[in-house]
Every structure is written in structure tokens, then in C-alpha cells.
DSSP file (Angstrom, degrees, kcal/mol; ACC not computed):
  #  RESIDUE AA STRUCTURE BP1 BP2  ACC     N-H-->O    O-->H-N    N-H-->O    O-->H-N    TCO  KAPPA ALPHA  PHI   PSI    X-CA   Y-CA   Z-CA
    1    1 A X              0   0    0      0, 0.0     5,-0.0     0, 0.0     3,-0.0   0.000 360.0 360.0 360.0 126.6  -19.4    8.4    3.4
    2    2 A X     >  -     0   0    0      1,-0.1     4,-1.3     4,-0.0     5,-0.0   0.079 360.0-127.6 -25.8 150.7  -20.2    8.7   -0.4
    3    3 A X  H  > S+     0   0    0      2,-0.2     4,-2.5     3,-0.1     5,-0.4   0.791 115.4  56.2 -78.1 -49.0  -23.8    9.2   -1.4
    4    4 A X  H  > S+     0   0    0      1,-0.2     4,-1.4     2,-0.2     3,-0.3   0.894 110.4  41.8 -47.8 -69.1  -22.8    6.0   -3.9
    5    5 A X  H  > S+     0   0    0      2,-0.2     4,-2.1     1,-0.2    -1,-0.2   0.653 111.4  52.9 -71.7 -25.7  -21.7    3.8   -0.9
    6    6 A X  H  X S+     0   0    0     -4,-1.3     4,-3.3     2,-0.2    -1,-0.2   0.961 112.9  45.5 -54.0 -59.5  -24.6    4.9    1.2
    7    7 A X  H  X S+     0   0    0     -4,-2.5     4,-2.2    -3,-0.3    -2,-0.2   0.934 113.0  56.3 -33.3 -64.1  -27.0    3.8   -2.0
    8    8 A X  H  X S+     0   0    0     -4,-1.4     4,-1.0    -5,-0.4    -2,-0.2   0.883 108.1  44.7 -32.8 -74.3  -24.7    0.6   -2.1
    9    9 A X  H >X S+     0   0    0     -4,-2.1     4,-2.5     2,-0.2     3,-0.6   0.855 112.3  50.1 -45.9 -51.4  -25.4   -0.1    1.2
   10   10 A X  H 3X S+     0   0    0     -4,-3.3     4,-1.9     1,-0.2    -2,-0.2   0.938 111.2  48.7 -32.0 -64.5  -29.3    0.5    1.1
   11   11 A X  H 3X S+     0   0    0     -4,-2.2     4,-1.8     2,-0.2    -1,-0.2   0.595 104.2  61.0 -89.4 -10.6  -29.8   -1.4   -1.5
   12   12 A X  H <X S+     0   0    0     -4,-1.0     4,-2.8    -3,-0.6    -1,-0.2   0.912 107.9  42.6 -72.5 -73.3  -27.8   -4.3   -0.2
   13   13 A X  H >X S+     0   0    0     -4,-2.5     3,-0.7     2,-0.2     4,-0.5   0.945 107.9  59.4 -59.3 -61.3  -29.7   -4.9    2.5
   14   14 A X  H >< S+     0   0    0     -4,-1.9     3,-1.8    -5,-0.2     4,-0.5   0.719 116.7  44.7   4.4 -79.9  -33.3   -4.4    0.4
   15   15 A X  H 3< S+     0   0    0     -4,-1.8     3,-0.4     1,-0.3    -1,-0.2   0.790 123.7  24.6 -54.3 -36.5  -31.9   -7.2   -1.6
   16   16 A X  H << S+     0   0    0     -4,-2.8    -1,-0.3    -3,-0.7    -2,-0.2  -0.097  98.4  93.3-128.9  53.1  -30.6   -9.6    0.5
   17   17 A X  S << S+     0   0    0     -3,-1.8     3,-0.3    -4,-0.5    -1,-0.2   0.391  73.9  74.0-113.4 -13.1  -32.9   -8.8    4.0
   18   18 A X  S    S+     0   0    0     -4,-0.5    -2,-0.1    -3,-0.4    -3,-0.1   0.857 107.5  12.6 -87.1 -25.1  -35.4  -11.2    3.2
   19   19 A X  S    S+     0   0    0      2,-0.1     2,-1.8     1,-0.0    -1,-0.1   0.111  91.9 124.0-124.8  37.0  -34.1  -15.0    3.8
   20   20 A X        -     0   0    0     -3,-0.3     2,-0.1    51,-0.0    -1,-0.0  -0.619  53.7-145.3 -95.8  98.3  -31.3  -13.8    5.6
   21   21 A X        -     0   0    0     -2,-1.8     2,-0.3     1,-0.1     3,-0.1  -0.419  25.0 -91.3 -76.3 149.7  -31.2  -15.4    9.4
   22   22 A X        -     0   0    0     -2,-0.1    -1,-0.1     1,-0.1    49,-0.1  -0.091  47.0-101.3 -45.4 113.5  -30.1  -14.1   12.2
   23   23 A X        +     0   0    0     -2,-0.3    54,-0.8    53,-0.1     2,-0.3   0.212  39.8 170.5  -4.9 120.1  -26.5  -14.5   13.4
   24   24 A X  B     -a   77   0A   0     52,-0.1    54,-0.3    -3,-0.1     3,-0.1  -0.926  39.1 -78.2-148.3 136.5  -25.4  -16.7   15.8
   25   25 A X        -     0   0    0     52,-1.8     3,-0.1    -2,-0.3     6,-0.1   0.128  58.7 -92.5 -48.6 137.0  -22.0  -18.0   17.2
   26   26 A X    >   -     0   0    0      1,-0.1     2,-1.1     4,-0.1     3,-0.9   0.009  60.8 -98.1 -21.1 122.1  -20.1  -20.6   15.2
   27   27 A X  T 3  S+     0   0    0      1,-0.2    -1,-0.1    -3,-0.1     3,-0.1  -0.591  96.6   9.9 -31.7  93.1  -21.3  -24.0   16.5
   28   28 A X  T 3  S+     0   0    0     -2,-1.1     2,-0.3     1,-0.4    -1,-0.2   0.596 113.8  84.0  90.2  28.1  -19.8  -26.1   18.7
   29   29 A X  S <  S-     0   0    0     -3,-0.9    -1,-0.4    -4,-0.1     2,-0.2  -1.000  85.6 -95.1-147.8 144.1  -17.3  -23.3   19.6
   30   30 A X        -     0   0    0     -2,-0.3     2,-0.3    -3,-0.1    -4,-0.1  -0.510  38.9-121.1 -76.0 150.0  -17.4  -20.3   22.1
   31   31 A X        -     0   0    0     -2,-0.2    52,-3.6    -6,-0.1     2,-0.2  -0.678  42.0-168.7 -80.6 139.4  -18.4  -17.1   20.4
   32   32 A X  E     -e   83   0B   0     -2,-0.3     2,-0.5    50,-0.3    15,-0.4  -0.536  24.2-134.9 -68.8 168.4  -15.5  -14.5   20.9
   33   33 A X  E     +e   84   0B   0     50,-1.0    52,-1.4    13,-0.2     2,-0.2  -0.921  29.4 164.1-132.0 117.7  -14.7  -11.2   20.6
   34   34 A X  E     -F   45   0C   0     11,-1.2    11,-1.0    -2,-0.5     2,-0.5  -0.626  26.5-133.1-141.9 163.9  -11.4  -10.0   19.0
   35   35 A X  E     +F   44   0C   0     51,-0.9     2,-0.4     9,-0.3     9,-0.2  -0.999  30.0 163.8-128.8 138.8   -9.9   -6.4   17.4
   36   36 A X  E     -F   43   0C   0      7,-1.3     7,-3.0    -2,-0.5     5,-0.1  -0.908  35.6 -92.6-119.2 178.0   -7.9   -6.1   14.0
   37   37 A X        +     0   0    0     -2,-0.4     2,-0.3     5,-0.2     5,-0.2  -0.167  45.0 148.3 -86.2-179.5   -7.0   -3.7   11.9
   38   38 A X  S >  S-     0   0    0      1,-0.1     3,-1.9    -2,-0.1    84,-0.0  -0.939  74.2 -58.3 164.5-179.6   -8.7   -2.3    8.9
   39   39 A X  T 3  S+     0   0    0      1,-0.3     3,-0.1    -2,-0.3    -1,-0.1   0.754 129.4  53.8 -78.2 -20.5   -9.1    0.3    7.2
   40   40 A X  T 3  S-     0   0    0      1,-0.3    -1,-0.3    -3,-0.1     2,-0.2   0.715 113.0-102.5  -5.9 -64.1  -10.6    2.1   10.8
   41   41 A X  S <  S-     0   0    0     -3,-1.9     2,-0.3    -5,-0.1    -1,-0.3  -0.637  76.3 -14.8 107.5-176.2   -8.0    1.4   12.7
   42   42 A X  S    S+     0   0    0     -2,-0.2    99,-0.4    -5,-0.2     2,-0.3  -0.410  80.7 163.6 -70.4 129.3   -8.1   -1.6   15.3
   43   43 A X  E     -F   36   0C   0     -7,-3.0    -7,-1.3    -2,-0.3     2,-0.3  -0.923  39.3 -70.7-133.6 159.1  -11.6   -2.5   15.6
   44   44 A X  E     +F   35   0C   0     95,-4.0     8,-1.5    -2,-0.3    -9,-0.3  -0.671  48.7 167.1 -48.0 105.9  -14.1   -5.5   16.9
   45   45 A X  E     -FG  34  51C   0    -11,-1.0   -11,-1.2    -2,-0.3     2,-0.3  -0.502  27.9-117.1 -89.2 154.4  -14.2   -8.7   15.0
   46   46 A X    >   -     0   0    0      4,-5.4     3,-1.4   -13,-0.2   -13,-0.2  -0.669  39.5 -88.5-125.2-146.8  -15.5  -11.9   15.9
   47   47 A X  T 3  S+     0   0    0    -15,-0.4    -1,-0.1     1,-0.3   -14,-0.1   0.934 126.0  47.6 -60.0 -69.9  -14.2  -14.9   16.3
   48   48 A X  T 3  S-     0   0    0      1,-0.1    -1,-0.3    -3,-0.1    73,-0.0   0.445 117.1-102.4 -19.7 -32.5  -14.7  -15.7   12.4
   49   49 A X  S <  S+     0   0    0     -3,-1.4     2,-0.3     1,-0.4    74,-0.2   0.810  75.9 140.7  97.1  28.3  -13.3  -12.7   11.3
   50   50 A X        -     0   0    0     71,-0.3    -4,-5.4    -4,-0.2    -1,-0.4  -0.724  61.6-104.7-110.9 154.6  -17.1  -10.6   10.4
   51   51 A X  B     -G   45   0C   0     72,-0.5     2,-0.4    -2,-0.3    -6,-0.2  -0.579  33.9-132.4 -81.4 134.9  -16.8   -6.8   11.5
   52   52 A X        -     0   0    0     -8,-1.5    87,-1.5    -2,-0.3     2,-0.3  -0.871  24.9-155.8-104.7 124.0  -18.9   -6.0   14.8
   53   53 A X  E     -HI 113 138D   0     60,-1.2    60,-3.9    -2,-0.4     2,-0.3  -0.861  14.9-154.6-119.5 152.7  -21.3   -2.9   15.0
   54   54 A X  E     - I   0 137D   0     83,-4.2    83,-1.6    -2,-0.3     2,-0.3  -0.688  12.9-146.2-104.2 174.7  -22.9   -0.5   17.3
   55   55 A X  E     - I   0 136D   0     56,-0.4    81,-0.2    -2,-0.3    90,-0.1  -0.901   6.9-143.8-121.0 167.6  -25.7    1.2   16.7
   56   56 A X  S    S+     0   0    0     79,-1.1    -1,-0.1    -2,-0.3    80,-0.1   0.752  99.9  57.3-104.9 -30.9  -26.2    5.0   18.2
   57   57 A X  S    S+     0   0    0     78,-0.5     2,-0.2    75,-0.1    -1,-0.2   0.933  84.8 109.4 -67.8 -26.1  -29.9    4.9   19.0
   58   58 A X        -     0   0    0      1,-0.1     5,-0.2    53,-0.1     3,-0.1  -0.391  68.0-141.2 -31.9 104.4  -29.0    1.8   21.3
   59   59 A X  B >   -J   62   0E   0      3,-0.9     3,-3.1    -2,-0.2    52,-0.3  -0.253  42.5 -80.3-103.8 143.9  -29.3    2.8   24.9
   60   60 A X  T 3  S+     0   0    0      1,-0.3    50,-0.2    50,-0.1    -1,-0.2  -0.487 120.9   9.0 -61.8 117.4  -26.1    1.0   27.3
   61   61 A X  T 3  S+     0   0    0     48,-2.5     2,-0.3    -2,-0.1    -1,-0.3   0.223 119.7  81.7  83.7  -3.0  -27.5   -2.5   27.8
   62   62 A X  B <   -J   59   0E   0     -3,-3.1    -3,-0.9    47,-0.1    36,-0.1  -0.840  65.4-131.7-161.7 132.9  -30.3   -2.5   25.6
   63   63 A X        -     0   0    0     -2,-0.3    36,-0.1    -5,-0.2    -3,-0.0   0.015  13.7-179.9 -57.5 138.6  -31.3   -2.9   21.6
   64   64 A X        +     0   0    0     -6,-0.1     2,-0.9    -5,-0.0    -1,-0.1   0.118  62.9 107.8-116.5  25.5  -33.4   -0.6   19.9
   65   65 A X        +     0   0    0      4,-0.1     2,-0.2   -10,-0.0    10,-0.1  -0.808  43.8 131.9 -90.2  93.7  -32.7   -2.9   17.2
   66   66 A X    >   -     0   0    0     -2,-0.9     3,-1.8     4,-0.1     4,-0.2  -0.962  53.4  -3.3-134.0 161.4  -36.2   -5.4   16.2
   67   67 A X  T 3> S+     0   0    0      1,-0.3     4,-2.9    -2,-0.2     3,-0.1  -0.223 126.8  14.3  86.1-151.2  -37.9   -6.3   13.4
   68   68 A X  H 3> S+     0   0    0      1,-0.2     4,-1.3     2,-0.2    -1,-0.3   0.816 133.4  51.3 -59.8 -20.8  -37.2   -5.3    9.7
   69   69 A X  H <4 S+     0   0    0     -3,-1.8     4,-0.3     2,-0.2    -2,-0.2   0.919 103.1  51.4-109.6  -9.1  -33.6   -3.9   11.4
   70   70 A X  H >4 S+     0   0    0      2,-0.2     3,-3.4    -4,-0.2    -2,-0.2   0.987 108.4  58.2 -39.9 -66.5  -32.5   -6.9   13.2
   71   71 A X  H 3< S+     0   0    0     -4,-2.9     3,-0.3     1,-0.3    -2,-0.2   0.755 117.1  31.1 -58.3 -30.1  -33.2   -8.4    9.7
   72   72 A X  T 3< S+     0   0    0     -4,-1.3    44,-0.9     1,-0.3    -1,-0.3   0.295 135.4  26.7 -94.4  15.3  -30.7   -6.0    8.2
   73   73 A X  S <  S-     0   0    0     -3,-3.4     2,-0.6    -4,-0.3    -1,-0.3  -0.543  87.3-160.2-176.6  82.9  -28.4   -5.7   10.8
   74   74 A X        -     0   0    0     -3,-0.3     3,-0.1   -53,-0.1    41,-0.1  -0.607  21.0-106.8 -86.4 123.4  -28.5   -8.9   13.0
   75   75 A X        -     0   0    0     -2,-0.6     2,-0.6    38,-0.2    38,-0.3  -0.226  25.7-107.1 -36.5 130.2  -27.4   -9.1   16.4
   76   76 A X        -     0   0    0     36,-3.3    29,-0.8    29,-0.2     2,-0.8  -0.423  48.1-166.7 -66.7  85.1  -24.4  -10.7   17.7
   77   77 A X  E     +aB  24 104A   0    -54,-0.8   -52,-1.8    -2,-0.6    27,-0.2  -0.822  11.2 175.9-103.6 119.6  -26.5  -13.8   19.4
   78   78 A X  E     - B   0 103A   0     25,-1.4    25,-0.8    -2,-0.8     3,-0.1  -0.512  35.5-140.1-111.3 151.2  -24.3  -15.8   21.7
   79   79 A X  S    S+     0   0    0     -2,-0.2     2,-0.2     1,-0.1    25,-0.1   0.140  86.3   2.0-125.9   2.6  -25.1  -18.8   24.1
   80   80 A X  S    S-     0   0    0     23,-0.1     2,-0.7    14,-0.1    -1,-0.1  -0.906 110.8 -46.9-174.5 173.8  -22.9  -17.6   27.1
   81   81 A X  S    S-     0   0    0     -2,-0.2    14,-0.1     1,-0.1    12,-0.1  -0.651  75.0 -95.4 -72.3 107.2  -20.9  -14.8   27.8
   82   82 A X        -     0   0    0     -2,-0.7   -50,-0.3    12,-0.2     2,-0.3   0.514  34.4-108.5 -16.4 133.0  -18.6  -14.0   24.9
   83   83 A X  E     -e   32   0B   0    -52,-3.6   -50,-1.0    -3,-0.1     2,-1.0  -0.526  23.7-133.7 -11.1 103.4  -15.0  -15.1   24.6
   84   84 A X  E     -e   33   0B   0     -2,-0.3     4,-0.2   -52,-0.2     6,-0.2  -0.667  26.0-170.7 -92.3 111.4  -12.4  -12.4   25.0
   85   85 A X    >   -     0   0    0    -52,-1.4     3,-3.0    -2,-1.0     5,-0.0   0.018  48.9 -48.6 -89.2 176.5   -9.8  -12.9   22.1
   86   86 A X  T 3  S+     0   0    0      1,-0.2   -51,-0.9   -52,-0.1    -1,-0.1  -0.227 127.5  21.8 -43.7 134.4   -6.1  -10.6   22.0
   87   87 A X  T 3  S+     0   0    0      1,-0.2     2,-0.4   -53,-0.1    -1,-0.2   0.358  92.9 105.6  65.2   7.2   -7.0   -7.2   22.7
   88   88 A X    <   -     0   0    0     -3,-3.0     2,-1.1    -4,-0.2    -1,-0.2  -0.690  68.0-126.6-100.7 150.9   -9.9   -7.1   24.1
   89   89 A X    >>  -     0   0    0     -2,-0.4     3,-1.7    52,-0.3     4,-0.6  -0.852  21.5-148.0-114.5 126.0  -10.5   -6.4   28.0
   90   90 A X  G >4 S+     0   0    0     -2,-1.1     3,-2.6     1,-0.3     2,-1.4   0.913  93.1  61.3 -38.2 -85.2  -12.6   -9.5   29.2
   91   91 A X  G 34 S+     0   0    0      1,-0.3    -1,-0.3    -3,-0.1    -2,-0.1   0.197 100.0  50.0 -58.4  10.8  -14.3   -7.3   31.7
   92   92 A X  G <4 S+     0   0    0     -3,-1.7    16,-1.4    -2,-1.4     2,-0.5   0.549  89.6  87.8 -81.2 -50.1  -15.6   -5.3   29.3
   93   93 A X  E <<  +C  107   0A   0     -3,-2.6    14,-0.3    -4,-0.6     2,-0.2  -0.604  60.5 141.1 -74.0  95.3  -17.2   -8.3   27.0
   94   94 A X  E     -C  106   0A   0     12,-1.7    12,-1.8    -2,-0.5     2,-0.3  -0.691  38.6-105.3-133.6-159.0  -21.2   -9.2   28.4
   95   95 A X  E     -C  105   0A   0     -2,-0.2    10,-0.3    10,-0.2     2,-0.2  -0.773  14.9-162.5-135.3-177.0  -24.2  -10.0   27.4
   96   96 A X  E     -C  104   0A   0      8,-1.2     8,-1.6    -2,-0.3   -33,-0.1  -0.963  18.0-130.7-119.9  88.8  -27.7   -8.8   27.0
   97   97 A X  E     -C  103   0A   0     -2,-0.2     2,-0.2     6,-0.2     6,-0.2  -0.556  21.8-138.1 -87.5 159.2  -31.3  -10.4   26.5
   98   98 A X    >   -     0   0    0      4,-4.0     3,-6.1   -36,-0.1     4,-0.1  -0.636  33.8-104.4-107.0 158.5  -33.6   -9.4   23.9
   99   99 A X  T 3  S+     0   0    0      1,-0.3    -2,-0.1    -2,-0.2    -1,-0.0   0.574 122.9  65.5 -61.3   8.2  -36.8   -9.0   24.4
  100  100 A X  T 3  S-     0   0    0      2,-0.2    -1,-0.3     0, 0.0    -3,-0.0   0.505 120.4-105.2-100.2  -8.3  -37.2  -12.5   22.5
  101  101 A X  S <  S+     0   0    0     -3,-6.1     2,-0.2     1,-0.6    -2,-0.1   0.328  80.3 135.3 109.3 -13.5  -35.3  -14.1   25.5
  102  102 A X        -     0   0    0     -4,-0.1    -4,-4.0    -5,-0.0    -1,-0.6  -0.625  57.7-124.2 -62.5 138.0  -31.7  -14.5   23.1
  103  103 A X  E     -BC  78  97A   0    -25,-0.8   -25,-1.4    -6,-0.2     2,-0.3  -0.803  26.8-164.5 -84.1 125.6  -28.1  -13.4   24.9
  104  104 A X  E     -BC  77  96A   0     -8,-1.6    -8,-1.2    -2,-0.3     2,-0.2  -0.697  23.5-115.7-103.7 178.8  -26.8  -10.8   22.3
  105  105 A X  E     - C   0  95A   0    -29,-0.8     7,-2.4    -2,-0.3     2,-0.2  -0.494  35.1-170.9-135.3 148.0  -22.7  -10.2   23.1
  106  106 A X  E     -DC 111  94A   0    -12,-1.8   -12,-1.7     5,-0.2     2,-0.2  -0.905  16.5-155.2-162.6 158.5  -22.1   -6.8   24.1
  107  107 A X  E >  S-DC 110  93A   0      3,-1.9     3,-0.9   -14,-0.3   -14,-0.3  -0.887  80.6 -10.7-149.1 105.7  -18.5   -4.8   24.6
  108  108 A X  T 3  S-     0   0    0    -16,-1.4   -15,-0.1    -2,-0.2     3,-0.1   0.031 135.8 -54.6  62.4 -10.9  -18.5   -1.6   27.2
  109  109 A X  T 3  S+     0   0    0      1,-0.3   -48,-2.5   -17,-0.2     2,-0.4   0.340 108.0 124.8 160.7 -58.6  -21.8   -1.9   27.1
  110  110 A X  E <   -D  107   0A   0     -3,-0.9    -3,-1.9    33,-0.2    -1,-0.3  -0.725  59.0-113.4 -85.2 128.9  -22.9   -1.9   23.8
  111  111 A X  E     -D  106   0A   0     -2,-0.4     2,-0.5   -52,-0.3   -56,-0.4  -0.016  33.1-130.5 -48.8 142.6  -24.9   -4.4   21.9
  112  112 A X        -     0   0    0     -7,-2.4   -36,-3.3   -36,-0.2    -7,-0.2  -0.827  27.6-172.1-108.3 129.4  -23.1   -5.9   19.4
  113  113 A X  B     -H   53   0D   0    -60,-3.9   -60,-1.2    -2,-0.5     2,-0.3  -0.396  17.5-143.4-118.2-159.0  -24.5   -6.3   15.6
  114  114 A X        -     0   0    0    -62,-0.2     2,-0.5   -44,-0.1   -62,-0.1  -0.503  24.4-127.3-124.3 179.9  -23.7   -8.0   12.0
  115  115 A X        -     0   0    0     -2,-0.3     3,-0.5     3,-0.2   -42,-0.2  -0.921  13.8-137.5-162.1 119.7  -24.5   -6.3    8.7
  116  116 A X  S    S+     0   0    0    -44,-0.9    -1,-0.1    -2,-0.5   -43,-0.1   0.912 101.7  58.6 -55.7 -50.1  -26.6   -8.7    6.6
  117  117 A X  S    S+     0   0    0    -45,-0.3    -1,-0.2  -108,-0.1     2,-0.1   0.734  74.7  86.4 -30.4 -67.4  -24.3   -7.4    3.8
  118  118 A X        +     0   0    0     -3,-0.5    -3,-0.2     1,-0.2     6,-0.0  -0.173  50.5 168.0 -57.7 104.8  -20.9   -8.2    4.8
  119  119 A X        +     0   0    0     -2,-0.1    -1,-0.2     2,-0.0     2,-0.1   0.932  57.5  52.6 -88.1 -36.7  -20.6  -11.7    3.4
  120  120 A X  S >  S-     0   0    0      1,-0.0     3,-1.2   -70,-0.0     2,-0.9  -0.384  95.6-105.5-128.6 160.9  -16.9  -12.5    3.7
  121  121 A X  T 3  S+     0   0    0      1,-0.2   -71,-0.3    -2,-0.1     3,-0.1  -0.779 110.0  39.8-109.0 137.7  -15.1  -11.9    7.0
  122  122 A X  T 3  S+     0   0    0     -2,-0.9    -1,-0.2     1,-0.3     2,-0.2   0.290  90.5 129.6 119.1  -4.2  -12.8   -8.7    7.0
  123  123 A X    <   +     0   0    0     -3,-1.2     2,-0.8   -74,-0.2   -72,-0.5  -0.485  34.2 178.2-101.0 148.1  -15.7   -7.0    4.9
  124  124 A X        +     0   0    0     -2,-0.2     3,-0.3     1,-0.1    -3,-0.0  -0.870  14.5 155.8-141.0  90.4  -17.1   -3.4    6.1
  125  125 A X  S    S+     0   0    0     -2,-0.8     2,-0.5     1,-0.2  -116,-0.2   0.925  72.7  27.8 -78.3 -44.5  -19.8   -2.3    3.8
  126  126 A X  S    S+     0   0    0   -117,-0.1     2,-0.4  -118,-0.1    -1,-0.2  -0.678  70.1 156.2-130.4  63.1  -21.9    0.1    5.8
  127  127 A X  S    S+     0   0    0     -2,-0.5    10,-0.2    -3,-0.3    20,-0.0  -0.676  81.3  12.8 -82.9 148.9  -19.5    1.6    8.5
  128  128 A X  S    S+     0   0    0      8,-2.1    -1,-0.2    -2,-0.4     9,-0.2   0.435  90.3 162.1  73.2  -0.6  -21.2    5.3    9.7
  129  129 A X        -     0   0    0      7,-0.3     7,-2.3     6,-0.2     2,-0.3  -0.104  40.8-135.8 -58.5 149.9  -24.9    4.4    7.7
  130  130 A X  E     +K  135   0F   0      5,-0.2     2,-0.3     3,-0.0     5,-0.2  -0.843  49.9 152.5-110.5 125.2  -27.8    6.8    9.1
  131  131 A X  E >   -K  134   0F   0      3,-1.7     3,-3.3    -2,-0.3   -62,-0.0  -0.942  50.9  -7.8-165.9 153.3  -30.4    3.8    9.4
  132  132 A X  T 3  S-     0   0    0     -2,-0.3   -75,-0.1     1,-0.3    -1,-0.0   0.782 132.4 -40.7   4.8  69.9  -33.8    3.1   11.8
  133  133 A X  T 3  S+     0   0    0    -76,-0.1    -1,-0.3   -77,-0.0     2,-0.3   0.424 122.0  20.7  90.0   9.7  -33.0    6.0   13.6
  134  134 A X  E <  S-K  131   0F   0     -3,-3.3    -3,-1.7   -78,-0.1    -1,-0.0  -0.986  86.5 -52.2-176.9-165.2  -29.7    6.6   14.3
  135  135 A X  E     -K  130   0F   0     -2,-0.3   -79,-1.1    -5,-0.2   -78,-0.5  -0.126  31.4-154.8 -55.9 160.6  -25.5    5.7   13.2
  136  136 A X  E     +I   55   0D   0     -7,-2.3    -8,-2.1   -81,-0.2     2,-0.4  -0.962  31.6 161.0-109.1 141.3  -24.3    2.1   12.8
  137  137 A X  E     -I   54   0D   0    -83,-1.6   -83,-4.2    -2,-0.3     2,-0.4  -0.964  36.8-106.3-146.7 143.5  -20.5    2.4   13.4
  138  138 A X  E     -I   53   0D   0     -2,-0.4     8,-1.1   -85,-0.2     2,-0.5  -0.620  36.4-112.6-105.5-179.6  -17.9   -0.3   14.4
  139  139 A X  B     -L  145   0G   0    -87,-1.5   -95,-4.0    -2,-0.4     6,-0.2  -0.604  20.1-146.4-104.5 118.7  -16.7   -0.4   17.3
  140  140 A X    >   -     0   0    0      4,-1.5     3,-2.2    -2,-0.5   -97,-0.2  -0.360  37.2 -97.9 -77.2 164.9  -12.9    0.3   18.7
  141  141 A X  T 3  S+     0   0    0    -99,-0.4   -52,-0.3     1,-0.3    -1,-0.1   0.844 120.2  55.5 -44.1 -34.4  -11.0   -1.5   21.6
  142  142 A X  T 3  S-     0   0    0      2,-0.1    -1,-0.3   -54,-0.1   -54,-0.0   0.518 123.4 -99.1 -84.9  -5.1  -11.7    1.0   24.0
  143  143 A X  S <  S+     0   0    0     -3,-2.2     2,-0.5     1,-0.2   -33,-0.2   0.302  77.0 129.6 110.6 -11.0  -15.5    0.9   23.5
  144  144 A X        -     0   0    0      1,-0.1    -4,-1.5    -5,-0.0    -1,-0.2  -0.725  52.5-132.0 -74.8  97.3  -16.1    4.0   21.1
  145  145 A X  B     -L  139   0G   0     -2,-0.5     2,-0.3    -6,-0.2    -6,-0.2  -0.251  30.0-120.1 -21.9 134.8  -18.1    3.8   17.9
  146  146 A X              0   0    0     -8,-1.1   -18,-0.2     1,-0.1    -8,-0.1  -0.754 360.0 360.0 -64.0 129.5  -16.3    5.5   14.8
  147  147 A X              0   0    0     -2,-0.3    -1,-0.1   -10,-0.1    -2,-0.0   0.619 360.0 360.0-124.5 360.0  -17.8    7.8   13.5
């Protein structure tokens, strides 16, 4: 990744981390989990069509995402155990609580996140960013971070 698109990213979230709420599945619909392509390869969407991230500091089954990086990189929060849309393997798809007592959607394993950034659904600002302590990367079918 560019030193420009790294800036880009930074400074996106700065800007637009302060009245930004967390994520949370569509209303009145179950939240899913889905792969298209992009410029990745086939990757995790969600139902909507927003890009799904891991993060690398994450431990299997549990965030090390709170606080000021939730707010720039909000969790996938879900109200049951995720959908599993075309490509996906169901048994693979769970959930997680956070230590505030929300199910975040998780996929092999890994907690699943947003990027405050990404407004529009298909949009990938800040794939591979070095940020509160370790990668954020999105996530292929098979369970693997890009890096």
C-alpha cells in the first residue's frame, strides 16, 4: 500500500470517527455473510454489499478491537447467528460477545469488522492498514486475511 493511500485512510477515519455509530445488521432482515469479487479476489461482503475485515491482533473468538478502534473500524454487530449467503460455508459463519454483551458475526473464527470509511457498498479504502496494533485485512472464503 502507498504511503498516499495509507495517509488517505488515516485521515478518513480522524475525520469522520467522531459521530459515526456502530454497525449493525440491516433491520428487519437477517444479517448475512456473502463473498464477491473485487479487486482482492473473492472476498467477504455483507449482506448490503460493505467489505468485511479482520483484524491481525484479534485472537480466534475474541476482539482486541474497543474504544477509539471500534469507532474507526466498527464491528459486524448481529442479533443471531449470521446468514450464510453463496459461497460461504455456514459452518464456518458464528458469533462472538463483546465485552459490552453485543453478538459480533465472525467467519473461521474471526471477528468480523466495518471501516468507518467505506461509505458505499463495494468500497475498500483501508485493505492491509497497520492500525491499534496490528493489520486490518479482508477476509477470503476460506478464512485467510489478505495481506
Amino acid at each position: 500500500m502507498t504511503v498516499r493511500s495509507i495517509l488517505l485512510c488515516l485521515a478518513s477515519a480522524a475525520v469522520l470517527c467522531g459521530g459515526v455509530a456502530e454497525s449493525v445488521a440491516a433491520s428487519g432482515s437477517r444479517a448475512s455473510v456473502t463473498v464477491r469479487g473485487s479487486s482482492f479476489g473473492r472476498i467477504l461482503f455483507d449482506g448490503r454489499g460493505f467489505v468485511l475485515y479482520g483484524f491481525t491482533r484479534d485472537a480466534r473468538g475474541k476482539s482486541g478491537c474497543t474504544g477509539a478502534c471500534a469507532r474507526a473500524w466498527p464491528p459486524y454487530i448481529v442479533k443471531s447467528r449470521p446468514r450464510a449467503g453463496k459461497g460461504i460455508v455456514s459452518s464456518r459463519v458464528g458469533t462472538i460477545r463483546r465485552a459490552d454483551g453485543r453478538l459480533q458475526a465472525t467467519y473461521y473464527g474471526h471477528p468480523l469488522y466495518y471501516y468507518v470509511g467505506d461509505k458505499r457498498p463495494g468500497q475498500i479504502l483501508c485493505q492491509n492498514v497497520n492500525e491499534f496494533g496490528g493489520f486490518w485485512r479482508v477476509v477470503r472464503p476460506a478464512g485467510s486475511l489478505v495481506s
